[in-house]
Backbone atoms as SQL, in Angstrom:
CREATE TABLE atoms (id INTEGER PRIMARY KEY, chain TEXT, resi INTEGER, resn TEXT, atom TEXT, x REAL, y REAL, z REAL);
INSERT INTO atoms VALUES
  (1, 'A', 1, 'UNK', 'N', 26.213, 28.591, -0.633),
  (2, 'A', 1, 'UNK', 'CA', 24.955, 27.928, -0.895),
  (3, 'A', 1, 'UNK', 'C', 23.880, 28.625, -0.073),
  (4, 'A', 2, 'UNK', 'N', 22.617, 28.758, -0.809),
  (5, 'A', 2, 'UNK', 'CA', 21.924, 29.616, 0.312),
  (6, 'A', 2, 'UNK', 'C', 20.719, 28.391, 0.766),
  (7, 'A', 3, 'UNK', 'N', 19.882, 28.844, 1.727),
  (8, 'A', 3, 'UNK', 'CA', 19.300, 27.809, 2.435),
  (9, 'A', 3, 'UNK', 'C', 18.305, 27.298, 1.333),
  (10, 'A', 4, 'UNK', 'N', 17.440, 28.116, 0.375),
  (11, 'A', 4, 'UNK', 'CA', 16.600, 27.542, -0.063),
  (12, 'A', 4, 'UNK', 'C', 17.488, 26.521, -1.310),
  (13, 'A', 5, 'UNK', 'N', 18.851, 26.562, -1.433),
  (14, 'A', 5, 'UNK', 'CA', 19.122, 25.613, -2.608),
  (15, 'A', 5, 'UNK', 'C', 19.579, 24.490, -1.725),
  (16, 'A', 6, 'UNK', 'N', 19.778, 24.561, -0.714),
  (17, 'A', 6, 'UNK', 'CA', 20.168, 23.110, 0.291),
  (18, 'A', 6, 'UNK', 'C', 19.204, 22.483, 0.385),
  (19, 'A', 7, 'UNK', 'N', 17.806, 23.085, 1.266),
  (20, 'A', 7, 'UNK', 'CA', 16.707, 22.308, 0.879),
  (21, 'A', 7, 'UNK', 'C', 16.387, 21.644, -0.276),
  (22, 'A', 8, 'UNK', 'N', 16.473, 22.352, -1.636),
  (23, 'A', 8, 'UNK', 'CA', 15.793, 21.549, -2.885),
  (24, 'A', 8, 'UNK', 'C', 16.823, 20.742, -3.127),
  (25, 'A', 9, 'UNK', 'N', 18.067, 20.896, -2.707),
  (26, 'A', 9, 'UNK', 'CA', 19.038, 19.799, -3.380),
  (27, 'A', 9, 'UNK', 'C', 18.633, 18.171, -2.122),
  (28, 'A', 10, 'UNK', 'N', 18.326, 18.915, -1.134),
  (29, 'A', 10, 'UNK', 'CA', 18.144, 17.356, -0.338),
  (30, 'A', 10, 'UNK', 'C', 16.923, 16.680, -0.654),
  (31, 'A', 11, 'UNK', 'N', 15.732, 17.560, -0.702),
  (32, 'A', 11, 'UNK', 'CA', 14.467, 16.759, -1.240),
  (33, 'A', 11, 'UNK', 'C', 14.402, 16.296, -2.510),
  (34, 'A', 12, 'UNK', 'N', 15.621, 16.651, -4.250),
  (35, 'A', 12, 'UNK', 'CA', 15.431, 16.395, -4.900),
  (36, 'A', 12, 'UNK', 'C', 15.977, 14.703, -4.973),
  (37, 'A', 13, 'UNK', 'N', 17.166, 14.492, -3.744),
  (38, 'A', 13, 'UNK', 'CA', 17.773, 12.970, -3.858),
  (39, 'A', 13, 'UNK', 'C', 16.342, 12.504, -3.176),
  (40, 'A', 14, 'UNK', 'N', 15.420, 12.410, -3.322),
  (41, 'A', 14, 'UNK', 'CA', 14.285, 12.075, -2.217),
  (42, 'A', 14, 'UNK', 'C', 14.673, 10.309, -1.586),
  (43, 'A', 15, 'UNK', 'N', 15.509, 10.862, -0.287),
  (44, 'A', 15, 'UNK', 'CA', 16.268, 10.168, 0.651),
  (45, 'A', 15, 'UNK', 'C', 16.856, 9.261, -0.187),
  (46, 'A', 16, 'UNK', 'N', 18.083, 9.550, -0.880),
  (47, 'A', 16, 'UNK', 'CA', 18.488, 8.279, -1.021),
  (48, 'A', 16, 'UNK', 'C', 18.327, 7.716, -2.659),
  (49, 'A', 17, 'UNK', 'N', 17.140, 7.857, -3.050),
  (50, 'A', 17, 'UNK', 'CA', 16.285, 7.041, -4.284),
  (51, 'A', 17, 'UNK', 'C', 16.629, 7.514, -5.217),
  (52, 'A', 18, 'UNK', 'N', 16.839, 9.101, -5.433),
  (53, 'A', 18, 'UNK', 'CA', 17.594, 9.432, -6.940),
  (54, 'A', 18, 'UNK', 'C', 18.862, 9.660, -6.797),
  (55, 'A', 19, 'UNK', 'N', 19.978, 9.094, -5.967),
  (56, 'A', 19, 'UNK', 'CA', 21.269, 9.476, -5.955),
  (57, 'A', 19, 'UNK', 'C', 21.699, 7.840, -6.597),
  (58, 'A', 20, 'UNK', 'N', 23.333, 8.576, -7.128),
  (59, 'A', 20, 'UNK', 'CA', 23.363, 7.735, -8.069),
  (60, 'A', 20, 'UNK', 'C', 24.884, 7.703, -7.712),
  (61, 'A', 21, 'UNK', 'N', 25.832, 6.836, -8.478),
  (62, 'A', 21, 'UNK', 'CA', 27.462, 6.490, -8.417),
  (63, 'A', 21, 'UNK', 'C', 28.317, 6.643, -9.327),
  (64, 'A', 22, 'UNK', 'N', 29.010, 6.692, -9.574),
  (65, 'A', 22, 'UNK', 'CA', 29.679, 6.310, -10.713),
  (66, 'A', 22, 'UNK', 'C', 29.251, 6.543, -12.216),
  (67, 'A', 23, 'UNK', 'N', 28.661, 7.772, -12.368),
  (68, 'A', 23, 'UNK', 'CA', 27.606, 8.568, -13.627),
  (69, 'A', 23, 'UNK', 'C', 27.208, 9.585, -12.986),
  (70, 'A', 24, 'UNK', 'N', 27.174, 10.860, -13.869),
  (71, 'A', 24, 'UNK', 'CA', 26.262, 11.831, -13.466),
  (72, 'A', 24, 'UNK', 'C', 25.048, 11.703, -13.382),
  (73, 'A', 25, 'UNK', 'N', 24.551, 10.542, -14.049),
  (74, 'A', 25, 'UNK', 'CA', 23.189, 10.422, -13.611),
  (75, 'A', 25, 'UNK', 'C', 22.619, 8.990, -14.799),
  (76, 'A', 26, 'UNK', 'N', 21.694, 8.567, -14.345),
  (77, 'A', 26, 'UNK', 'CA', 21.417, 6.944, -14.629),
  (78, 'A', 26, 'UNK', 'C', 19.651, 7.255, -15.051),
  (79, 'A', 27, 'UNK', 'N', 19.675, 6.206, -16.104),
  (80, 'A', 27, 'UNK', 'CA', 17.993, 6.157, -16.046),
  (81, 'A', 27, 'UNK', 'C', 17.699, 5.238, -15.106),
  (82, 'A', 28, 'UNK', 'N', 16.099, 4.800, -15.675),
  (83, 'A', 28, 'UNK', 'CA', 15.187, 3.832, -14.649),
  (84, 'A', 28, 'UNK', 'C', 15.898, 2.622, -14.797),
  (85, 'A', 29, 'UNK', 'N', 16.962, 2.094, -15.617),
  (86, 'A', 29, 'UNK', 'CA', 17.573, 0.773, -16.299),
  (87, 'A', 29, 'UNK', 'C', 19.073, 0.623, -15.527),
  (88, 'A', 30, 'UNK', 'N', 19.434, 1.975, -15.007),
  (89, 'A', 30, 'UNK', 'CA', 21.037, 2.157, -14.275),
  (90, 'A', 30, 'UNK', 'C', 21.468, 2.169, -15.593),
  (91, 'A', 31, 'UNK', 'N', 21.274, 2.551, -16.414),
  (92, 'A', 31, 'UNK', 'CA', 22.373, 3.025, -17.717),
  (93, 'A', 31, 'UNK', 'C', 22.745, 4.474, -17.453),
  (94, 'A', 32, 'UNK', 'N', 23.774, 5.052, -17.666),
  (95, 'A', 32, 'UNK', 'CA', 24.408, 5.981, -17.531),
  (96, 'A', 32, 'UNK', 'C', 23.621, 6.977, -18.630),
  (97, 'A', 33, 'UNK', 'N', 23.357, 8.141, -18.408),
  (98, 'A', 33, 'UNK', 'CA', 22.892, 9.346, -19.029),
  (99, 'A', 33, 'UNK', 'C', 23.284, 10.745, -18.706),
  (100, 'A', 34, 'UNK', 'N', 23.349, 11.787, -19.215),
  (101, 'A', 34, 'UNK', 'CA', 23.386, 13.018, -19.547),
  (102, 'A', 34, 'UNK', 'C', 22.870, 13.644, -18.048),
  (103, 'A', 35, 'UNK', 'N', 23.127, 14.454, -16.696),
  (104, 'A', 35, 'UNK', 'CA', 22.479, 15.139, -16.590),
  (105, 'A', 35, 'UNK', 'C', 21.220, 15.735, -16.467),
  (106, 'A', 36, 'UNK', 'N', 21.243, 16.414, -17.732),
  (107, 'A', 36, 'UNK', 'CA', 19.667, 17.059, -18.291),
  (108, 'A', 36, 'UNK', 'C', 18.848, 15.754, -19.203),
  (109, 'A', 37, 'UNK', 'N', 19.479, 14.925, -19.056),
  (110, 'A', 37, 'UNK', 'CA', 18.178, 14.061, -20.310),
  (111, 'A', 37, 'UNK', 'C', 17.133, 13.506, -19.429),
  (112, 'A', 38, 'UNK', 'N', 15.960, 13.580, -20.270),
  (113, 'A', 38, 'UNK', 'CA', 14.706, 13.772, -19.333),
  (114, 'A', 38, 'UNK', 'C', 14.426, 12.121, -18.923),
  (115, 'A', 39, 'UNK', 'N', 15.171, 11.021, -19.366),
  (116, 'A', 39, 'UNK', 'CA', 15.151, 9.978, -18.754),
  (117, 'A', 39, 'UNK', 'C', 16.018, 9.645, -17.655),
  (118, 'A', 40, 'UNK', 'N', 16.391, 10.700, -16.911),
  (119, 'A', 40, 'UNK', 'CA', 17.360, 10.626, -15.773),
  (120, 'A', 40, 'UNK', 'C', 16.857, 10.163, -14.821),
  (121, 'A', 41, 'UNK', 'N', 16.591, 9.400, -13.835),
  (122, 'A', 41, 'UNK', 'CA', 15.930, 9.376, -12.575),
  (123, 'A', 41, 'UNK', 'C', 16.546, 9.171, -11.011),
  (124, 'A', 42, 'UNK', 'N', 18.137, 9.148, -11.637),
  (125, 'A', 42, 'UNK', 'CA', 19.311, 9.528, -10.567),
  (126, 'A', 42, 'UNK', 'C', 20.270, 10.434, -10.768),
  (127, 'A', 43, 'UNK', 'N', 20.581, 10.835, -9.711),
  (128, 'A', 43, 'UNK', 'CA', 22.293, 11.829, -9.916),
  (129, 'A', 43, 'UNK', 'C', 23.306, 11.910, -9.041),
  (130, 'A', 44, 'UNK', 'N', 24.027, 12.171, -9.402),
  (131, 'A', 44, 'UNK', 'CA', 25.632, 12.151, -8.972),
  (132, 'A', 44, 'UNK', 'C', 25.494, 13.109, -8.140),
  (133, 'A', 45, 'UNK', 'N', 26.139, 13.958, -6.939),
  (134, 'A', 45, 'UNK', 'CA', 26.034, 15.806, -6.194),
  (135, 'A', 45, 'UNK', 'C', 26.402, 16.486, -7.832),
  (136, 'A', 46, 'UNK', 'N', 27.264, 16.084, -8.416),
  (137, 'A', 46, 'UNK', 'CA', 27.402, 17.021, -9.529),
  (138, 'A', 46, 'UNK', 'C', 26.366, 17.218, -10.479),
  (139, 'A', 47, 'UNK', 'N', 26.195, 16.198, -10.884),
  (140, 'A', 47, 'UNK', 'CA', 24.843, 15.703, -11.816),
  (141, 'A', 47, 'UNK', 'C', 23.157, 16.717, -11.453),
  (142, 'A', 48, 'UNK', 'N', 23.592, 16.286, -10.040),
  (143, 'A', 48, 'UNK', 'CA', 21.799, 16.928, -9.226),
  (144, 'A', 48, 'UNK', 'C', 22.356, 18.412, -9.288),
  (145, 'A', 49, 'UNK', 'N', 23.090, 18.911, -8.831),
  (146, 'A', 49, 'UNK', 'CA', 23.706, 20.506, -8.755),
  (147, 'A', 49, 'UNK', 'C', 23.289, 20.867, -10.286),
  (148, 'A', 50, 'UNK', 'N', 23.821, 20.565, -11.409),
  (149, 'A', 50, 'UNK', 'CA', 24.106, 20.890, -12.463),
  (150, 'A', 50, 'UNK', 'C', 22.390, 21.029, -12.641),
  (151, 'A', 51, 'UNK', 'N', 21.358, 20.055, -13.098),
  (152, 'A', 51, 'UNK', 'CA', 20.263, 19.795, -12.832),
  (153, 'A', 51, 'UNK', 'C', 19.233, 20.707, -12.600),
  (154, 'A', 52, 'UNK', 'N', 19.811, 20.549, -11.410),
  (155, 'A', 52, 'UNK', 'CA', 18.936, 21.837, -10.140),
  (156, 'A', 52, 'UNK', 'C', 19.166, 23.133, -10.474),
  (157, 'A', 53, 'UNK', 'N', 20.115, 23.662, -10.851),
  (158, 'A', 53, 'UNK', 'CA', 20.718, 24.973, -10.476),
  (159, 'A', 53, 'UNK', 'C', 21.446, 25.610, -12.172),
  (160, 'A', 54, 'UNK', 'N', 21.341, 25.159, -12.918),
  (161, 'A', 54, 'UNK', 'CA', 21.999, 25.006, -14.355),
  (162, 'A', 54, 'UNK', 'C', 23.462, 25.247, -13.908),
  (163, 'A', 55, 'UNK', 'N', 24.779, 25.190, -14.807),
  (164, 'A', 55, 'UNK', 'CA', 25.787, 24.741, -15.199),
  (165, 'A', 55, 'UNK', 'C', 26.156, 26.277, -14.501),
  (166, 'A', 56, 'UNK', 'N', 26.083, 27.837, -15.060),
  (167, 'A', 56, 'UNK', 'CA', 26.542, 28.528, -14.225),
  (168, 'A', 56, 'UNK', 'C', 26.689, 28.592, -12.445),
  (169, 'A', 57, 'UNK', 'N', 25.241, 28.271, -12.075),
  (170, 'A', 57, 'UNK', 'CA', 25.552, 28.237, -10.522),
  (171, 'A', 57, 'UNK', 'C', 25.802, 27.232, -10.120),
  (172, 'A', 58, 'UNK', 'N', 25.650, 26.083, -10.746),
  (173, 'A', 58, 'UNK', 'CA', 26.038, 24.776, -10.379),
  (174, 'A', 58, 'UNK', 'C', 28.048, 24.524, -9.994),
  (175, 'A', 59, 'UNK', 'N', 28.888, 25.566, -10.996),
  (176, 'A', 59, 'UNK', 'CA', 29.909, 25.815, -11.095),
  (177, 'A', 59, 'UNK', 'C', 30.411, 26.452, -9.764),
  (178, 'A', 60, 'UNK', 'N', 29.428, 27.725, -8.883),
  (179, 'A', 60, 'UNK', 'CA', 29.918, 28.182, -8.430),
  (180, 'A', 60, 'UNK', 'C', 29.606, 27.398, -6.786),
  (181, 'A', 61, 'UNK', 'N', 28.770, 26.680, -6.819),
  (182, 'A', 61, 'UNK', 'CA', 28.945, 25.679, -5.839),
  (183, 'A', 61, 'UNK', 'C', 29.539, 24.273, -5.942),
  (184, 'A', 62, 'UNK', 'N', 29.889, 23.838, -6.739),
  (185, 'A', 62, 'UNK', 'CA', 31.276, 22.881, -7.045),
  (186, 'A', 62, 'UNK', 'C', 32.327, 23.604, -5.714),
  (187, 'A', 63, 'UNK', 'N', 32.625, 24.618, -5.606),
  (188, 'A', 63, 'UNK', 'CA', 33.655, 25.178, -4.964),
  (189, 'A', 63, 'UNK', 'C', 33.233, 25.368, -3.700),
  (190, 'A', 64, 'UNK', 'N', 31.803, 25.697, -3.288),
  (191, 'A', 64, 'UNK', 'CA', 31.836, 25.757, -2.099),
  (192, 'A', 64, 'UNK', 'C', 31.180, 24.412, -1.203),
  (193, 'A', 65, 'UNK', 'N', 30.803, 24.139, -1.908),
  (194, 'A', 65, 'UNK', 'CA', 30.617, 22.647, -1.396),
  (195, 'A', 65, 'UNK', 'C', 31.985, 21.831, -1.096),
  (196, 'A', 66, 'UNK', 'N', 33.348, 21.731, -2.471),
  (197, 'A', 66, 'UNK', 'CA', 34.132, 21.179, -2.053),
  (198, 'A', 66, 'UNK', 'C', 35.310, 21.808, -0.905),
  (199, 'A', 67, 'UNK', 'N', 35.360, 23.316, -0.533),
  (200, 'A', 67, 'UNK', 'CA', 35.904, 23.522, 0.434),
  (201, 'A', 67, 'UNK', 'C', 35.355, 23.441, 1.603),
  (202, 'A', 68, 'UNK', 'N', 34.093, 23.024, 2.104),
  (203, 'A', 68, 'UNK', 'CA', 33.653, 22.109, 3.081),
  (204, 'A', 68, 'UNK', 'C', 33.689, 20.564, 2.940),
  (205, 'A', 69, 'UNK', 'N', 34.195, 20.123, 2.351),
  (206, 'A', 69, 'UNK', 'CA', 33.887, 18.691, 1.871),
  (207, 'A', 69, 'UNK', 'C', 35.120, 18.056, 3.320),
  (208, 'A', 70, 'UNK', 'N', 34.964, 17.420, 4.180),
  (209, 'A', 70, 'UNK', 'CA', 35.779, 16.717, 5.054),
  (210, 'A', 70, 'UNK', 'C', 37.082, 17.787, 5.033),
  (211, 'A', 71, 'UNK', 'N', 36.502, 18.388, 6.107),
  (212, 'A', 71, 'UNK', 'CA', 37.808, 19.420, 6.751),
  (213, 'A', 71, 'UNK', 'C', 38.612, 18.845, 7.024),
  (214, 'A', 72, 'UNK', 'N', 40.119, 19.594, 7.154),
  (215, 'A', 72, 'UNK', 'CA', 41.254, 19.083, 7.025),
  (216, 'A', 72, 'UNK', 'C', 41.975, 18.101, 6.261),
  (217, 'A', 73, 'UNK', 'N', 41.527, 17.220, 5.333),
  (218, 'A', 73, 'UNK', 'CA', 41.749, 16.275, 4.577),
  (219, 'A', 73, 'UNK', 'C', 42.550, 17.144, 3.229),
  (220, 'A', 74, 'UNK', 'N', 43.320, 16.942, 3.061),
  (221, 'A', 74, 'UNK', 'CA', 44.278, 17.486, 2.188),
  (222, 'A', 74, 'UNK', 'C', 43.801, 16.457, 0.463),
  (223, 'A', 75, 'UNK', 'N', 43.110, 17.369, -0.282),
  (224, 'A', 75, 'UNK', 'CA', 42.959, 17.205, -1.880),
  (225, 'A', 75, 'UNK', 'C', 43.616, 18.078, -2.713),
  (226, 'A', 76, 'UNK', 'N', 44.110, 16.932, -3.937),
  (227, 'A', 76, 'UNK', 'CA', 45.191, 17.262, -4.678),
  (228, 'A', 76, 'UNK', 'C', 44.316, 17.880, -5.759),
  (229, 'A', 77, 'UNK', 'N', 44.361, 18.699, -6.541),
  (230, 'A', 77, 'UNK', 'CA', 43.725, 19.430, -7.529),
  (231, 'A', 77, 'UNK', 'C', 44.918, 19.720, -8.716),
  (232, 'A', 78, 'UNK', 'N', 44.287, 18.548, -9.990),
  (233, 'A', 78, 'UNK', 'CA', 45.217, 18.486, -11.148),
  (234, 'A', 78, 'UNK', 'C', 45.153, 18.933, -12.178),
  (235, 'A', 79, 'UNK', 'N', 44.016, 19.842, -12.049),
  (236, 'A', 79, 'UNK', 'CA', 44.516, 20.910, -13.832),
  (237, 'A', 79, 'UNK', 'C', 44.519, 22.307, -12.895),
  (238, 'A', 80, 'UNK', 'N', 44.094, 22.683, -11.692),
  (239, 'A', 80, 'UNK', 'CA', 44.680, 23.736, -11.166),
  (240, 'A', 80, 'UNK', 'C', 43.703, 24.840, -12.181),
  (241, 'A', 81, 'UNK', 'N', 42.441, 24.405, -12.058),
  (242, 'A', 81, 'UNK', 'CA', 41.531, 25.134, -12.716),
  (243, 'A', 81, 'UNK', 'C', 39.828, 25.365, -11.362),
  (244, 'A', 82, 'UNK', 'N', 39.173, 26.202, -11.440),
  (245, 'A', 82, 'UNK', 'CA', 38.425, 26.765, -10.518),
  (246, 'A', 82, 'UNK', 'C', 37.178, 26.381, -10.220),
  (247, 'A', 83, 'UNK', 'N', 36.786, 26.043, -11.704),
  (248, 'A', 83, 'UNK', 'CA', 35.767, 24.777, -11.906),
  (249, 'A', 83, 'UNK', 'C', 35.859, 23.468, -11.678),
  (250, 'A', 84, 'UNK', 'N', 36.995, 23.191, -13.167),
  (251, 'A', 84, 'UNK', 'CA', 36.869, 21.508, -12.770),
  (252, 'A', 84, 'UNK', 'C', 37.421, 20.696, -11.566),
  (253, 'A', 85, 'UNK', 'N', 38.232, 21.789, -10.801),
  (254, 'A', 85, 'UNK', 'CA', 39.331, 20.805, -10.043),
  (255, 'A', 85, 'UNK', 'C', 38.104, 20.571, -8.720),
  (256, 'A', 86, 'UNK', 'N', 37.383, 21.923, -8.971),
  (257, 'A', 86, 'UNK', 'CA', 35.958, 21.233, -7.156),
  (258, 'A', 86, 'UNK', 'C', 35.412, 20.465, -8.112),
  (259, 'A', 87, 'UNK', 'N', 34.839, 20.300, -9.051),
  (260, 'A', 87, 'UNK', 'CA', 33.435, 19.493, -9.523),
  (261, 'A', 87, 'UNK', 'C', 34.471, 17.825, -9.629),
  (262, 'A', 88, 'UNK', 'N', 35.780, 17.878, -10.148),
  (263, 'A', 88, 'UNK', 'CA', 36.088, 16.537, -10.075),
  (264, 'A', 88, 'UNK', 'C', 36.556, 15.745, -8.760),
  (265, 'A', 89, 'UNK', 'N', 36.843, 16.820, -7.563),
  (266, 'A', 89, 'UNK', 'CA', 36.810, 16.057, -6.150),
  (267, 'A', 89, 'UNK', 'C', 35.388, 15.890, -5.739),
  (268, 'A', 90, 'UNK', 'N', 34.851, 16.631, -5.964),
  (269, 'A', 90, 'UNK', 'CA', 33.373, 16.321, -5.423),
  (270, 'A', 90, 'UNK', 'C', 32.805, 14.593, -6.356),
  (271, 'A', 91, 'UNK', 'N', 32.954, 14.910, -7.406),
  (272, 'A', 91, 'UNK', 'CA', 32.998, 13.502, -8.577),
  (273, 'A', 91, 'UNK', 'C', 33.661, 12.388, -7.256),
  (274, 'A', 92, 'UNK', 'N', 34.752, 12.692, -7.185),
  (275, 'A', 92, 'UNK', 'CA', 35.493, 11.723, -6.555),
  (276, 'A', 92, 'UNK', 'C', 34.802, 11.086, -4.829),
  (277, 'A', 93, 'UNK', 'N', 34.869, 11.854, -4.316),
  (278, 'A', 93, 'UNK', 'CA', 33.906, 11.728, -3.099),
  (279, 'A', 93, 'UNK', 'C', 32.748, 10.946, -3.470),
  (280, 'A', 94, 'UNK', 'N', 31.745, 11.634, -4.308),
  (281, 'A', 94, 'UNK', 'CA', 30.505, 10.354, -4.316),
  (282, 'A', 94, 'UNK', 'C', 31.043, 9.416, -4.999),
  (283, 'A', 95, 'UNK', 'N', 31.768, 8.941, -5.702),
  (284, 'A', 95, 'UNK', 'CA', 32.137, 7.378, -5.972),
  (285, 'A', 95, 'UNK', 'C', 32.570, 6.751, -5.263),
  (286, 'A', 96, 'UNK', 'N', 33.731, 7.238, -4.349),
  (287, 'A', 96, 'UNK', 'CA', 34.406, 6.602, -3.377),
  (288, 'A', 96, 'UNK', 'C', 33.176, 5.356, -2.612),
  (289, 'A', 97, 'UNK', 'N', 33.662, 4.141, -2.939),
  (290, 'A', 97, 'UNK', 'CA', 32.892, 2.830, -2.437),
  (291, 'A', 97, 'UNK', 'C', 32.601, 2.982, -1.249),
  (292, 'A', 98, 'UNK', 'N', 33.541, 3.313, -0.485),
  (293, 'A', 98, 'UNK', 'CA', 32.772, 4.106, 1.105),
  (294, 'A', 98, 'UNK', 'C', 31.525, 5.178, 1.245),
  (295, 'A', 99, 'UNK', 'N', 31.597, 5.565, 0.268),
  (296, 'A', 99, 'UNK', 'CA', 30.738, 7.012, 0.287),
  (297, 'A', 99, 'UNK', 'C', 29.200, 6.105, 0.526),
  (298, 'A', 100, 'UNK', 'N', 28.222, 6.502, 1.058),
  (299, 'A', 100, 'UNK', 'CA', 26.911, 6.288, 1.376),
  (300, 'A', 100, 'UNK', 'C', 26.384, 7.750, 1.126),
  (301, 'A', 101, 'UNK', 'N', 24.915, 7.427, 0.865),
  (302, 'A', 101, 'UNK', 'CA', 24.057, 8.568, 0.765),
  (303, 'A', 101, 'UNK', 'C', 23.852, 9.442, 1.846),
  (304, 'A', 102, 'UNK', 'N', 24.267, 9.295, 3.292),
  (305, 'A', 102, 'UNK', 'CA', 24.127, 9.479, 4.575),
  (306, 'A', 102, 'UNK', 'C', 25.432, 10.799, 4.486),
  (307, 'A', 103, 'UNK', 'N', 26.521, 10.139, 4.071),
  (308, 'A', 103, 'UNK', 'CA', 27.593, 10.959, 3.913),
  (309, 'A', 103, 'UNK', 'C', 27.815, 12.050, 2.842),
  (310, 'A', 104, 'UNK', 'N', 27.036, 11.880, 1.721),
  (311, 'A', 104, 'UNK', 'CA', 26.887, 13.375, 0.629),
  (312, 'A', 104, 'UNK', 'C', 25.568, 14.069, 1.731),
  (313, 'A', 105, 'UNK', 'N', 24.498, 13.970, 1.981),
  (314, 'A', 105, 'UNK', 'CA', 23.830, 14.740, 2.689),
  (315, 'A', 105, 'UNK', 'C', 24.133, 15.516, 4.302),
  (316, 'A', 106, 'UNK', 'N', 24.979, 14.810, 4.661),
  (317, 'A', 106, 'UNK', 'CA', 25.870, 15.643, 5.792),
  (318, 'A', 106, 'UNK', 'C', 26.749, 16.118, 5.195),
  (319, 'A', 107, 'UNK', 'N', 27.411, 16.007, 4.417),
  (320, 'A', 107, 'UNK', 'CA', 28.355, 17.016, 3.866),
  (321, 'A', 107, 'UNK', 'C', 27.764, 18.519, 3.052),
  (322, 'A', 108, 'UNK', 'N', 25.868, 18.066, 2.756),
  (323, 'A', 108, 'UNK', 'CA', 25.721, 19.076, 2.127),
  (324, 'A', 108, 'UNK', 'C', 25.178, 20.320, 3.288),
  (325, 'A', 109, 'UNK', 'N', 24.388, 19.432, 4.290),
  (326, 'A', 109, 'UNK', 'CA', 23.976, 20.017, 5.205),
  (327, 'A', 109, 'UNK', 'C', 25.046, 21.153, 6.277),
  (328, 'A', 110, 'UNK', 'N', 26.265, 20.300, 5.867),
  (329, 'A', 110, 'UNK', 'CA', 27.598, 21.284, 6.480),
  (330, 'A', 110, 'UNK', 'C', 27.904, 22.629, 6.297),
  (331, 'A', 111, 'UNK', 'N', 27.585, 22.631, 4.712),
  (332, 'A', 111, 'UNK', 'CA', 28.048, 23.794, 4.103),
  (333, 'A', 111, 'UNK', 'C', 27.552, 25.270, 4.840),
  (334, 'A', 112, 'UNK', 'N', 28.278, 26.124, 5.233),
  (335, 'A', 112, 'UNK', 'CA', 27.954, 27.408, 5.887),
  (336, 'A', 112, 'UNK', 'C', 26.529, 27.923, 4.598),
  (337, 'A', 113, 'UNK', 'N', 25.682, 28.927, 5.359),
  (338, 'A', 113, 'UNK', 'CA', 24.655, 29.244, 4.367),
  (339, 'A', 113, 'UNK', 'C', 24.664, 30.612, 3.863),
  (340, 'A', 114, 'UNK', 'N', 24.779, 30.791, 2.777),
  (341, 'A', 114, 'UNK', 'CA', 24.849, 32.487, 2.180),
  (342, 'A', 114, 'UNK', 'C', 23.364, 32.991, 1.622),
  (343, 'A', 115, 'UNK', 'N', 23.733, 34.307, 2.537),
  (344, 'A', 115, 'UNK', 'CA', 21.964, 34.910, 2.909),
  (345, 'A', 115, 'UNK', 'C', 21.955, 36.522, 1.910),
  (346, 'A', 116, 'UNK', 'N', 22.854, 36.468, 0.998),
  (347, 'A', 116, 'UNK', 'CA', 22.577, 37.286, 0.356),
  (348, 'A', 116, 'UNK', 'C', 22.574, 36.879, -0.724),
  (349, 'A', 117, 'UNK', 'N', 22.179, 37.569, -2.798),
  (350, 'A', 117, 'UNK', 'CA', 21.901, 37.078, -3.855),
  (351, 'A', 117, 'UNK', 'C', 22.919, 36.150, -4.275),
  (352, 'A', 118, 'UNK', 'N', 22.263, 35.293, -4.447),
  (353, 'A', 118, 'UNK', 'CA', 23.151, 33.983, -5.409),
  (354, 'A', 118, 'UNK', 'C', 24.072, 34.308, -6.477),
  (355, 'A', 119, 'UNK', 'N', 25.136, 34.042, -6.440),
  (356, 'A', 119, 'UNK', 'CA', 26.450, 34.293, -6.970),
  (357, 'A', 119, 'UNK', 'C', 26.433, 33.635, -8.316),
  (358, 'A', 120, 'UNK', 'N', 27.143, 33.984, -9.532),
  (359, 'A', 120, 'UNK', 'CA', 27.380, 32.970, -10.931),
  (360, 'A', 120, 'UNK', 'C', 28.935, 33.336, -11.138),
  (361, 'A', 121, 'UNK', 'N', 29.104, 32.817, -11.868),
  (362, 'A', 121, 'UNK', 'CA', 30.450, 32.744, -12.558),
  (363, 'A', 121, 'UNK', 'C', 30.055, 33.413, -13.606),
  (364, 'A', 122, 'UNK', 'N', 31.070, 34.375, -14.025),
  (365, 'A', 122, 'UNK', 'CA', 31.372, 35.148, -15.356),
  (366, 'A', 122, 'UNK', 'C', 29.826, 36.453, -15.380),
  (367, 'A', 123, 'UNK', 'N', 29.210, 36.766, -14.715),
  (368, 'A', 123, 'UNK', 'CA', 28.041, 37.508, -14.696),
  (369, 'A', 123, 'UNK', 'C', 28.849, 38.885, -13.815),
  (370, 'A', 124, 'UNK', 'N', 29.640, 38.905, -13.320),
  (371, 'A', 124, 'UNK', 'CA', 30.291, 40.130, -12.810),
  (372, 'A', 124, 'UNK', 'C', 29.559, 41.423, -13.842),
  (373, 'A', 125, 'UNK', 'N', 29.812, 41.668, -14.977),
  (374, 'A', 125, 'UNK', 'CA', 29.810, 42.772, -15.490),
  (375, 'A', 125, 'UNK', 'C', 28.173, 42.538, -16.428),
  (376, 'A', 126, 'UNK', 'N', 28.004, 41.464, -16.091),
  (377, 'A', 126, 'UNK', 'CA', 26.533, 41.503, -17.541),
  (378, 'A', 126, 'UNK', 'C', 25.939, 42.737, -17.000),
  (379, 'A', 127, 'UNK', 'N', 24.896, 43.328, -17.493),
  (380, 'A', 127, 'UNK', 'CA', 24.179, 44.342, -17.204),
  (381, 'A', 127, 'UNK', 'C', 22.766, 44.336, -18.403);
């Protein structure tokens, strides 16, 4: 994650007010919505990542977010796939009824910071 996407990902929950539970993301009503639909006015870390950053880089921080996610804590990963298995522990973490907004923003703030060009998935060879 590099510093300027930590910043926009913390000012976009603006403290608290657009983070959301149990949905990738909720309108003004708490009905569950899409993500990208322009009546969103909360999000999930996955939801806001995806959002913020579109679905390629959003993918490639699923992973680094969840290998900082509460060190040492041993997570089981069940399709054993590169994408979904970080984006669905990370899923799992912000629902967890314990989870507070206090605790996704220290976890994001954790993440070591990468100071060279932003990484994607599957862009290796585009040219």
């Amino acid at each position: 994650m590099m510093a300027e996407e930590r910043e926009q990902l913390v000012r976009f929950f603006d403290e608290g007010r657009c983070w959301c539970q149990h949905a990738e993301a909720r309108n003004a009503s708490g009905d569950p919505v899409q993500y990208d639909d322009p009546d969103a006015t909360a999000w999930d870390l996955t939801g806001a990542l995806c959002r913020l950053f579109g679905w390629q880089r959003a993918t490639v921080l699923f992973g680094q977010i969840e290998r900082h996610l509460e060190p040492g804590k041993h997570r089981m990963h069940y399709l054993r796939d590169e994408i979904v298995d970080p984006m669905c522990v990370l899923q799992q973490f912000n629902d967890r009824d314990e989870t507070a907004f206090a605790d996704i923003i220290e976890q994001v703030q954790s993440i070591p910071l990468w100071r060279g060009a932003p990484k994607t998935v599957g862009m290796e060879n585009a040219g």
